[in-house]
N, C-alpha and C positions, 0 to 999 in steps of 0.2 A: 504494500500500500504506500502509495506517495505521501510523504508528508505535505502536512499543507503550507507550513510556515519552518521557514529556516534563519540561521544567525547571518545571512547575507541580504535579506532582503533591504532594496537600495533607502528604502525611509526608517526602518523600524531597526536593522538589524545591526545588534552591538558588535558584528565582529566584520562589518564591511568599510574598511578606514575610507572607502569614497561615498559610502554614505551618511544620508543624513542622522543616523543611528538617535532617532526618537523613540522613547518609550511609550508604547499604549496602553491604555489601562478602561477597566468597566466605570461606572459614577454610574447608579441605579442602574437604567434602561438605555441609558448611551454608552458611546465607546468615543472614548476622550486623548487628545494628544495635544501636547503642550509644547509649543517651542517658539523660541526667540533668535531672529535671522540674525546672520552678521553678515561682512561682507562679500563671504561666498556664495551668499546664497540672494546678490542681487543682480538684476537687471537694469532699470535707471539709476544713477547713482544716488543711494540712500534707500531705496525704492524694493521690497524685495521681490523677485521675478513671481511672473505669472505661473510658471510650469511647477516651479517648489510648491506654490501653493496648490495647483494644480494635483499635485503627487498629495501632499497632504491628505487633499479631500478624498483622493481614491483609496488611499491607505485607510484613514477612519470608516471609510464606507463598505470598504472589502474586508477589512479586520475583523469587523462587528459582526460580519457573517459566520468567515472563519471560525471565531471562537464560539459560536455554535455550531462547530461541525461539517462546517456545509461548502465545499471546496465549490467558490465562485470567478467570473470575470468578468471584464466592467465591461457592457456593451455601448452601453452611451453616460455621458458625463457633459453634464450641461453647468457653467460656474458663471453668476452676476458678480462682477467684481464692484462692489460700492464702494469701498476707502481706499484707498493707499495702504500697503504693508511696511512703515517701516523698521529699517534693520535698526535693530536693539529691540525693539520694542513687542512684548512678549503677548502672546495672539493661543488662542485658547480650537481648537476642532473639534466638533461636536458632531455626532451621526448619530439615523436612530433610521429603522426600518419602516417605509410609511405601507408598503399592501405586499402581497406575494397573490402572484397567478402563475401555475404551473413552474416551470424551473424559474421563470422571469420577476426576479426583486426589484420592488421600487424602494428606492432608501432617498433619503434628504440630512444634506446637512451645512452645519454652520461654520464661520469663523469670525470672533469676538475677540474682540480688548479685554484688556481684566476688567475694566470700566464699562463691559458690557454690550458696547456700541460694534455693531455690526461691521466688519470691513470685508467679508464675502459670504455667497450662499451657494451650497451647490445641489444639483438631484440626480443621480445615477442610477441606470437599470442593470442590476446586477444578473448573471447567466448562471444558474448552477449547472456543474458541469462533471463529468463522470473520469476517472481513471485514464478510460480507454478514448475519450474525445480529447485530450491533453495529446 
């Protein structure tokens, strides 16, 4: 059996030195990741890029699944960017699972200031997918 999750994966995983080795973690019925860009992880200067954030929301969206068992991938990923992400400035990912039809998950999620204030949103339909279609 395939594991689902390994110490490489490019956002979560503590032993990939080029990645972003963020920890995820449950908070009730969401699945939470906490991080604060520096400069490598910017695009305009100050600015932190779209695709980081981008990895972010797919990590919190697909993790949440994972950890209930359920070996998925992202079929579509759709992100409103409202604020600016800046570097230093620690931004809070939040997912939570909104309906399931058949293998096809709809999940929604966020990203907040400590201060609460919105600086993106995203909604992905996750694939659950079997062994042998890998």
């Amino acid at each position: 059996m395939r594991k689902l999750v390994d110490s490489y994966c490019f956002v979560c995983g503590p032993d990939n030195p080029k990645g972003l080795q963020i920890p995820c973690y449950w908070d009730e019925d969401q699945y939470v990741a906490e991080f604060t860009p520096d400069r490598y992880h910017q695009g305009h200067p100050g600015i932190t890029h779209g695709g980081i954030i981008a990895s972010l929301f797919d990590e919190v969206m697909g993790k949440s699944l994972i950890h209930k068992g359920l070996m998925v991938v992202t079929a579509e990923l759709n992100i409103k960017y409202i604020k600016p992400l800046p570097i230093g400035q620690p931004v809070i990912f939040r997912s939570n699972m909104r309906e399931q039809k058949n293998r096809a998950i709809k999940m929604a999620a966020s990203a907040t200031f400590e201060d609460g204030t919105v600086a993106a949103e995203a909604e992905a339909v996750m694939i659950i997918v079997e062994e042998e279609d890998i």
